[in-house]
Gaussian input, Z-matrix of N, CA and C with variables (Angstrom, degrees):
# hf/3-21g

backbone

0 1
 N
 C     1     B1
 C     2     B2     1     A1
 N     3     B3     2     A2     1     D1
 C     4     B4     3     A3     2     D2
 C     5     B5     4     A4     3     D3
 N     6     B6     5     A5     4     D4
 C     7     B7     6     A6     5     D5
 C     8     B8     7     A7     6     D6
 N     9     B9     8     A8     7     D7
 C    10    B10     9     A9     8     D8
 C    11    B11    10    A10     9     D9
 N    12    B12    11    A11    10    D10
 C    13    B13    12    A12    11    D11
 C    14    B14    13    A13    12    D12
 N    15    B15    14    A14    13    D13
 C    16    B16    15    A15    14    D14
 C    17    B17    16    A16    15    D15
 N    18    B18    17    A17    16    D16
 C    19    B19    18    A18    17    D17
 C    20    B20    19    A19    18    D18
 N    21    B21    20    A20    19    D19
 C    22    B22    21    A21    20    D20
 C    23    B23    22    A22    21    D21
 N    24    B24    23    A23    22    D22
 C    25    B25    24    A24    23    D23
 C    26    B26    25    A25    24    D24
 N    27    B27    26    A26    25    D25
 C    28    B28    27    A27    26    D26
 C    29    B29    28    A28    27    D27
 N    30    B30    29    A29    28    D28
 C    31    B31    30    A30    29    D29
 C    32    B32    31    A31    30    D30
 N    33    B33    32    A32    31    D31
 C    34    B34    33    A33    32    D32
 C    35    B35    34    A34    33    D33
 N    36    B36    35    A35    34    D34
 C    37    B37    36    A36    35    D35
 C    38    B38    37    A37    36    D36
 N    39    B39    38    A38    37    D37
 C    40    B40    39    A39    38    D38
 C    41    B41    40    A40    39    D39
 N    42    B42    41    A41    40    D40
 C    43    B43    42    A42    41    D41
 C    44    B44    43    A43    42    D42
 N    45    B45    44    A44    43    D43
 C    46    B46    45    A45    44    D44
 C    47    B47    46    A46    45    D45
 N    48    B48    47    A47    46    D46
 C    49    B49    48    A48    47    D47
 C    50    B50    49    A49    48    D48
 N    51    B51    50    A50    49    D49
 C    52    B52    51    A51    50    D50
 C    53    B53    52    A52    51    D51
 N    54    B54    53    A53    52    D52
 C    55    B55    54    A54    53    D53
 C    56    B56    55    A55    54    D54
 N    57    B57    56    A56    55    D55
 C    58    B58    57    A57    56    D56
 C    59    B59    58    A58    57    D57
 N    60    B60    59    A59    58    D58
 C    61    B61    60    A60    59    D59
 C    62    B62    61    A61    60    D60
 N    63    B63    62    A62    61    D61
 C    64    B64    63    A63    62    D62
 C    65    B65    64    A64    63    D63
 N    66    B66    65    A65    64    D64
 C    67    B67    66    A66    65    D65
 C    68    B68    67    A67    66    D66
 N    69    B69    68    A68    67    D67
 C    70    B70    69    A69    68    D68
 C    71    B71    70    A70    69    D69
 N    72    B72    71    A71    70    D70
 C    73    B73    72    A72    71    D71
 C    74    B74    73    A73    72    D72
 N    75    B75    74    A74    73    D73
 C    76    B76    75    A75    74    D74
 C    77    B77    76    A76    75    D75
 N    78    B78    77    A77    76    D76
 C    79    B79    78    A78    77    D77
 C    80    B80    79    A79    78    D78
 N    81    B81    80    A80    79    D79
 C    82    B82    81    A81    80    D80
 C    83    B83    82    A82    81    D81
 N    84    B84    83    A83    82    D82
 C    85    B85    84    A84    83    D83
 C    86    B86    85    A85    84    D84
 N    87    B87    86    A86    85    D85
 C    88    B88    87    A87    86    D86
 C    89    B89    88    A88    87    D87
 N    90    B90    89    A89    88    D88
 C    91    B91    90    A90    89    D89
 C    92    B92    91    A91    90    D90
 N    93    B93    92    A92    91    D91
 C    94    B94    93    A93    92    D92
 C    95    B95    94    A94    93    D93
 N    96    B96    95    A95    94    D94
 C    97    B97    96    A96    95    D95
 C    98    B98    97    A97    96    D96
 N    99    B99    98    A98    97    D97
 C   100   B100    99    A99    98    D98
 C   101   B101   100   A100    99    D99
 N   102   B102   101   A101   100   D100
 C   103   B103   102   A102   101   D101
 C   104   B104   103   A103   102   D102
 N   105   B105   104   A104   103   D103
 C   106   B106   105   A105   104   D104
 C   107   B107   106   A106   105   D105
 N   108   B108   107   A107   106   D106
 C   109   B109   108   A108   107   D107
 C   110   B110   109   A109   108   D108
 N   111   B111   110   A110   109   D109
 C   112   B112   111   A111   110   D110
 C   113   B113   112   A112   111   D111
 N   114   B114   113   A113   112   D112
 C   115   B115   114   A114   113   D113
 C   116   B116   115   A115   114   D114
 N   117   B117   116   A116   115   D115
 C   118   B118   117   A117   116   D116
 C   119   B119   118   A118   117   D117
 N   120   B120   119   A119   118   D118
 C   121   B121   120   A120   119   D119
 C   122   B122   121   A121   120   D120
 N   123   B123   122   A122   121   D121
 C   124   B124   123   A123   122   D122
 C   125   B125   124   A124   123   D123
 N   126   B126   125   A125   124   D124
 C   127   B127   126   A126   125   D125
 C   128   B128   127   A127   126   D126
 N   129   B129   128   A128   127   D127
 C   130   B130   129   A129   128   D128
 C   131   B131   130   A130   129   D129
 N   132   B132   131   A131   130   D130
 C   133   B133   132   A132   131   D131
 C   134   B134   133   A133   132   D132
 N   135   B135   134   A134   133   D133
 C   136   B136   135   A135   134   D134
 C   137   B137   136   A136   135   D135
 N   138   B138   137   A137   136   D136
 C   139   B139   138   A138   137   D137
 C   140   B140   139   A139   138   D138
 N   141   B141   140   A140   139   D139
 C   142   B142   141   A141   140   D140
 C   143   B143   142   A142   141   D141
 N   144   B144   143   A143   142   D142
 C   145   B145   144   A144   143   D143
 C   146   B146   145   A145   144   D144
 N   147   B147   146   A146   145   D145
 C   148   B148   147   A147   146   D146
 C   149   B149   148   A148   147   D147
 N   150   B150   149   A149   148   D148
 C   151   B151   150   A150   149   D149
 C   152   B152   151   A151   150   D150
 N   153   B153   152   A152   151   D151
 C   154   B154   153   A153   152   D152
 C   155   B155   154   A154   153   D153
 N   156   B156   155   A155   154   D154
 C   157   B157   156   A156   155   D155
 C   158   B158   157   A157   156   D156
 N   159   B159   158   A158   157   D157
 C   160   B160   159   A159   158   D158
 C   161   B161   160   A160   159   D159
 N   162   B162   161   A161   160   D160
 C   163   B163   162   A162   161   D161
 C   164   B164   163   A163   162   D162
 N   165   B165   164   A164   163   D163
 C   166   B166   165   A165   164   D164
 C   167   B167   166   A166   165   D165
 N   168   B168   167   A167   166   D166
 C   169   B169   168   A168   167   D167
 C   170   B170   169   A169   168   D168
 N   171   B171   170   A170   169   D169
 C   172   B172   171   A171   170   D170
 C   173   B173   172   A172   171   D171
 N   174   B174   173   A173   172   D172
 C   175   B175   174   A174   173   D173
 C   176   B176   175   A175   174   D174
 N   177   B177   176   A176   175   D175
 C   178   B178   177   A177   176   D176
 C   179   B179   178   A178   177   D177
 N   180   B180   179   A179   178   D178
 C   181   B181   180   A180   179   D179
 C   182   B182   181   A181   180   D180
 N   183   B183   182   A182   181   D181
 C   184   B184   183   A183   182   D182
 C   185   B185   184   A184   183   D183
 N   186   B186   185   A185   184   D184
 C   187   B187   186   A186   185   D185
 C   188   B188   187   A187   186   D186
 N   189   B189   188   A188   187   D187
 C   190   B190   189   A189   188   D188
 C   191   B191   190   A190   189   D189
 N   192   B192   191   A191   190   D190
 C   193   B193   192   A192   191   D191
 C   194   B194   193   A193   192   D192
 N   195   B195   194   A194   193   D193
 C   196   B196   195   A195   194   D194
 C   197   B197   196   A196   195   D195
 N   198   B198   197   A197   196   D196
 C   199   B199   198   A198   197   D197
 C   200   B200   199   A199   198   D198
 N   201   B201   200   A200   199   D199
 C   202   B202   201   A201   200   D200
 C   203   B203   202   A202   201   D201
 N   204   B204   203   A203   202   D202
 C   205   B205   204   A204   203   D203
 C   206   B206   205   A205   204   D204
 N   207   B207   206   A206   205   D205
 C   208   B208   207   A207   206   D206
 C   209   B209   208   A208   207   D207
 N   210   B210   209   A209   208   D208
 C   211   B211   210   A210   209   D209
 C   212   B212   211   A211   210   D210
 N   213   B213   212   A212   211   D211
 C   214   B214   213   A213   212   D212
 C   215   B215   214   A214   213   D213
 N   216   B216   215   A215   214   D214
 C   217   B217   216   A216   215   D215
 C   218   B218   217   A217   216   D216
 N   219   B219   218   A218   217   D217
 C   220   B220   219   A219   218   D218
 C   221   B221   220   A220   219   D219
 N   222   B222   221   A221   220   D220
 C   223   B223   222   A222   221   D221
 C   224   B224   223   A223   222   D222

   B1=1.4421
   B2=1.5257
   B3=1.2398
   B4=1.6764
   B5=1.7237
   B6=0.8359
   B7=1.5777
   B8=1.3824
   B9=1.5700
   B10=1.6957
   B11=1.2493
   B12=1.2899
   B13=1.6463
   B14=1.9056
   B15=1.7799
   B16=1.1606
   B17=1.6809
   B18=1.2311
   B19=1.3174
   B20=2.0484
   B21=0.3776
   B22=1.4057
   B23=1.7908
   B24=1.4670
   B25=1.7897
   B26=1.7657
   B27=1.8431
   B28=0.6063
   B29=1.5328
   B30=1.1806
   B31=1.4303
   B32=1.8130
   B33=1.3291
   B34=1.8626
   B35=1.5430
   B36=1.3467
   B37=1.2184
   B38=1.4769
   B39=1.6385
   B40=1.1003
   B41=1.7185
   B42=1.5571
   B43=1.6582
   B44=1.4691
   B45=0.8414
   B46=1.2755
   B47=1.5739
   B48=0.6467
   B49=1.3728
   B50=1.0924
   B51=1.7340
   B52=1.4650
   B53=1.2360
   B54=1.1844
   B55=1.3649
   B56=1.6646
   B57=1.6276
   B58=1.6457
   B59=1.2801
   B60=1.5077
   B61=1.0757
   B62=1.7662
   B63=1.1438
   B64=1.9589
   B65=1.9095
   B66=1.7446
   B67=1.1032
   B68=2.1054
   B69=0.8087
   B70=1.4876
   B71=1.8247
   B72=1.3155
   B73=1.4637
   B74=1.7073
   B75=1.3345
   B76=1.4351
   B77=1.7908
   B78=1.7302
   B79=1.6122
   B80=1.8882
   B81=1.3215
   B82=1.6442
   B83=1.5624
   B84=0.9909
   B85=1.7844
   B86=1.0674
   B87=1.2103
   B88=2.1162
   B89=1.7640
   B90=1.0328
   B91=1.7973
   B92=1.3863
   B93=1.2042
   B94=1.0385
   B95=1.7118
   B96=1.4205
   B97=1.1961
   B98=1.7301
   B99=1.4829
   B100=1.6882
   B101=1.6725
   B102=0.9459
   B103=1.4925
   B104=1.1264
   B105=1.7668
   B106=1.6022
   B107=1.5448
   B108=1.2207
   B109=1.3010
   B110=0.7710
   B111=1.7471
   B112=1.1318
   B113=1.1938
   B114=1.6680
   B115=1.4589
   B116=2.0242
   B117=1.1877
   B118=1.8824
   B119=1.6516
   B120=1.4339
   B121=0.8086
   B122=1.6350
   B123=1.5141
   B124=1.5719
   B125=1.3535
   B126=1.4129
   B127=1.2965
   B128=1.8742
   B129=1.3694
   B130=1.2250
   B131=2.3329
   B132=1.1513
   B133=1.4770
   B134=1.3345
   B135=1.5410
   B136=1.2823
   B137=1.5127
   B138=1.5254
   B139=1.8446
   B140=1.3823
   B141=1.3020
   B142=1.3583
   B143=1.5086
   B144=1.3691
   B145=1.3787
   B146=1.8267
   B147=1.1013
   B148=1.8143
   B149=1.7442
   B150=1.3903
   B151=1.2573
   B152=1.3609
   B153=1.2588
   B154=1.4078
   B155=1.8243
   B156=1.1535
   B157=1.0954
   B158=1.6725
   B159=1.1527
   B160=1.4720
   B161=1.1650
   B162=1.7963
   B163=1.1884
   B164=1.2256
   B165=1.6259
   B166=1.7970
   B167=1.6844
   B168=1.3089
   B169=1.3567
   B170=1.2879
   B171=1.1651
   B172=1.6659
   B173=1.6470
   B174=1.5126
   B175=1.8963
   B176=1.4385
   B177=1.1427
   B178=1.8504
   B179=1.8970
   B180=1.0450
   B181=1.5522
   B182=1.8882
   B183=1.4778
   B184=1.4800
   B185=1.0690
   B186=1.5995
   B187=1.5484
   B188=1.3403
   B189=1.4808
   B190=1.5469
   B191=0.8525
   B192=1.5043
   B193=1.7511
   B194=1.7154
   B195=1.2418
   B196=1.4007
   B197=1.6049
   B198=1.5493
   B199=0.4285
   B200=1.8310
   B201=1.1697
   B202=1.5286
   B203=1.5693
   B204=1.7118
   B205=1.4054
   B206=1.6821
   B207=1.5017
   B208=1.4029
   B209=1.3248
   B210=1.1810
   B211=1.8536
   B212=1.5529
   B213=1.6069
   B214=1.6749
   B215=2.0357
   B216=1.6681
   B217=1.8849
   B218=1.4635
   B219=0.9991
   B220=1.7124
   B221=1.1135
   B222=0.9903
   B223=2.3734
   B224=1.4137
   A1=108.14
   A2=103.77
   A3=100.13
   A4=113.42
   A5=140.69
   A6=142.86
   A7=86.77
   A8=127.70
   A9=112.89
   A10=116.59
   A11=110.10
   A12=101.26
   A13=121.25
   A14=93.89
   A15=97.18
   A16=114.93
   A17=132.17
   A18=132.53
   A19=83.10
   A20=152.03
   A21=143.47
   A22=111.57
   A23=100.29
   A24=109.66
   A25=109.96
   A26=123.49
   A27=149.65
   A28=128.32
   A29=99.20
   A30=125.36
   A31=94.16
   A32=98.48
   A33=107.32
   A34=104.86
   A35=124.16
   A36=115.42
   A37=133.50
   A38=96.18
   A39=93.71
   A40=136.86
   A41=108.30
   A42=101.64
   A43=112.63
   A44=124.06
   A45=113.22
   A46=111.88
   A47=166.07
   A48=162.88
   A49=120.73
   A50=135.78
   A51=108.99
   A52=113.00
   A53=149.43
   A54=129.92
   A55=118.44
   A56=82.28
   A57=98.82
   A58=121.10
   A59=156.76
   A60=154.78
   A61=110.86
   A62=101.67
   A63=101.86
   A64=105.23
   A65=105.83
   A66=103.04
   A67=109.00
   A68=116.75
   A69=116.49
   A70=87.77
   A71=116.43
   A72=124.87
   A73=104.26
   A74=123.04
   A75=115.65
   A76=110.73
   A77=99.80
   A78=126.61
   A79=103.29
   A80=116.90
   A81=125.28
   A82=97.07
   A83=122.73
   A84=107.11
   A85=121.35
   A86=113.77
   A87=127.87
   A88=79.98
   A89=125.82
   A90=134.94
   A91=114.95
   A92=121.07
   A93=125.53
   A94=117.77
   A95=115.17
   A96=119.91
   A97=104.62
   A98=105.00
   A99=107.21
   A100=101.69
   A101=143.03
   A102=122.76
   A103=139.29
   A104=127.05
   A105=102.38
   A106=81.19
   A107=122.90
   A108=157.43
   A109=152.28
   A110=149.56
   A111=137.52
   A112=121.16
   A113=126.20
   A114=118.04
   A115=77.67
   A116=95.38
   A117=85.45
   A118=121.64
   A119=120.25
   A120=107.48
   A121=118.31
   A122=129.56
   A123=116.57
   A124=115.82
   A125=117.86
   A126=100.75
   A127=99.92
   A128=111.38
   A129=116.56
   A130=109.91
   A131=96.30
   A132=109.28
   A133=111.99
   A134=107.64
   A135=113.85
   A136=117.39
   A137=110.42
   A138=141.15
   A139=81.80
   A140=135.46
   A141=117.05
   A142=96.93
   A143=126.09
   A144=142.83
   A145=105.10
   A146=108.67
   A147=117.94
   A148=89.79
   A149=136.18
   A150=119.14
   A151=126.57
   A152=124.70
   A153=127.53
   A154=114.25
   A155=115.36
   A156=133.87
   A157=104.61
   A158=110.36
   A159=132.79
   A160=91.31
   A161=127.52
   A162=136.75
   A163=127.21
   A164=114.17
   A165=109.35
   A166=98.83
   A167=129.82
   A168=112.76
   A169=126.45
   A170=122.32
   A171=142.21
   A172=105.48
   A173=88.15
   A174=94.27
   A175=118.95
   A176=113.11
   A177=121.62
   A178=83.56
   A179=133.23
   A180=137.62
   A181=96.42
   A182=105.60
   A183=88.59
   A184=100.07
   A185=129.28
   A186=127.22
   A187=105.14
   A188=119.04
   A189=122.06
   A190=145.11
   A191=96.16
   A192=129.63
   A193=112.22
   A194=112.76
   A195=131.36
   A196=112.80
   A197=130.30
   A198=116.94
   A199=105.94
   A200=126.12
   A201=116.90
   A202=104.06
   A203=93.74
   A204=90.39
   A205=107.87
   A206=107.56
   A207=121.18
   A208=101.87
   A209=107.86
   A210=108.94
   A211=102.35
   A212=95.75
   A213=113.80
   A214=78.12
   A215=82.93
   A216=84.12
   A217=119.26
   A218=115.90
   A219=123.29
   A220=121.63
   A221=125.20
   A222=111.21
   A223=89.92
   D1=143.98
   D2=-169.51
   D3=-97.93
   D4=159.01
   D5=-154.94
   D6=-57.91
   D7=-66.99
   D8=-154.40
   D9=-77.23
   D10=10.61
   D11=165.45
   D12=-116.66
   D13=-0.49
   D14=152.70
   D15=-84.85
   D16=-7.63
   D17=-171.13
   D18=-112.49
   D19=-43.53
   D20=178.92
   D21=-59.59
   D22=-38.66
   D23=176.20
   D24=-75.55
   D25=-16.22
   D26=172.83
   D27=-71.00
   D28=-34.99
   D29=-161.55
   D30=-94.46
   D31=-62.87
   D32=178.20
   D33=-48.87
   D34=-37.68
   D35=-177.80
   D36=-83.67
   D37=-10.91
   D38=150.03
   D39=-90.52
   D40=-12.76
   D41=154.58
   D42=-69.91
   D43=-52.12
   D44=-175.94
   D45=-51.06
   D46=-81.78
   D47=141.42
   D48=-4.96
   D49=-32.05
   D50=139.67
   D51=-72.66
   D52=-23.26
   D53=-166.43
   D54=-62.25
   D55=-45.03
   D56=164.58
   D57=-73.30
   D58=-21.70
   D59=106.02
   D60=-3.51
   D61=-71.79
   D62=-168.67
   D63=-56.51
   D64=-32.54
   D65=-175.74
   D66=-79.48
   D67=-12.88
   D68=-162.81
   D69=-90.85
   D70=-63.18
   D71=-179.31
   D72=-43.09
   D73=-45.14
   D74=-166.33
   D75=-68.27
   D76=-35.70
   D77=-174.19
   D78=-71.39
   D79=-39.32
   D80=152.63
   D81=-54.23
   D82=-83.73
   D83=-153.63
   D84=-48.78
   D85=-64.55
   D86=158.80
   D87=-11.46
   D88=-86.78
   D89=-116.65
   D90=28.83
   D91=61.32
   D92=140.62
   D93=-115.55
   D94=167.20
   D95=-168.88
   D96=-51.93
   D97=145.29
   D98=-173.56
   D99=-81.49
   D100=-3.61
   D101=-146.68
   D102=84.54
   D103=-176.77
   D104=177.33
   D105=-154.09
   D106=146.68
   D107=136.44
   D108=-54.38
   D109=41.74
   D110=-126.47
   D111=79.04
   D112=-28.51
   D113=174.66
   D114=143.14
   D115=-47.85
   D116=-172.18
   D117=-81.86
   D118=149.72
   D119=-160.05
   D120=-82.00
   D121=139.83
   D122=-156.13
   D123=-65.91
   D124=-5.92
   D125=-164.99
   D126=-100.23
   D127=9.15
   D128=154.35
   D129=-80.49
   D130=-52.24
   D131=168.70
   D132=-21.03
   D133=-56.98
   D134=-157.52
   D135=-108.31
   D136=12.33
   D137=161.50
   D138=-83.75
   D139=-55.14
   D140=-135.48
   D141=-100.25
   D142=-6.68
   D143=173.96
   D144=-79.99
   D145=-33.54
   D146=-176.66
   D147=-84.01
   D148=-73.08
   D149=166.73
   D150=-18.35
   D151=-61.44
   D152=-175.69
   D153=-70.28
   D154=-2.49
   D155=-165.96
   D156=-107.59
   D157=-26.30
   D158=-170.48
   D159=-84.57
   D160=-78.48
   D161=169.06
   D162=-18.21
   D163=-66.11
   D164=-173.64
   D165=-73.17
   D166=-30.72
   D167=167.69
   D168=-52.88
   D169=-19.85
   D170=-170.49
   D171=-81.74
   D172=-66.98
   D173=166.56
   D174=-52.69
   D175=-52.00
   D176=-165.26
   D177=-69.39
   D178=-47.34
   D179=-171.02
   D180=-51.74
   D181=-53.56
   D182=-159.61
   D183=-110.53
   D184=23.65
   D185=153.76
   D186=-71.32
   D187=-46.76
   D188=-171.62
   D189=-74.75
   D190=-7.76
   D191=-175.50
   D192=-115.98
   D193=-11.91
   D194=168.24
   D195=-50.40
   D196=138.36
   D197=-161.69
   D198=-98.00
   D199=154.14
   D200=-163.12
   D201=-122.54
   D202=163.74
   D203=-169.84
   D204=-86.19
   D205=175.40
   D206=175.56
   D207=-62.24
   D208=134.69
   D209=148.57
   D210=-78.69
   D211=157.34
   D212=-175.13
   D213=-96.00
   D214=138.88
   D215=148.99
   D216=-93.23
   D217=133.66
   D218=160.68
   D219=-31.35
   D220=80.60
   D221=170.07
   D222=-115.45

């Protein structure tokens, strides 16, 4: 994987993770019940949206920091 798409996988994970952040904080203030989604309730949705958000930052983190191989020179 090449650096800007570990900083690009980096970058997505961090919207995602505020989005899910802004949505969990708004579903706290209300205190009222969040809704449901599919049958589950969203404010699990949007735990499991901050996880995945955690994750590709984790990957894109140690794709970019990985250590890479030599290029051969051409002769």
């Amino acid at each position: 994987m090449r650096p800007e798409t570990s900083r690009m996988l980096r970058r997505i994970a961090y919207l995602i993770e505020a989005a899910c952040m802004l949505g969990l904080l708004s579903i706290a203030r209300r205190g009222a019940e969040p809704g449901r989604f599919a049958g589950v309730p969203l404010n699990r949705w949007l735990s499991g949206g901050l996880a995945l958000g955690l994750t590709l930052w984790a990957v894109g983190t140690t794709t970019l920091y990985w250590p890479r191989k030599e290029t051969r020179d051409p002769e």
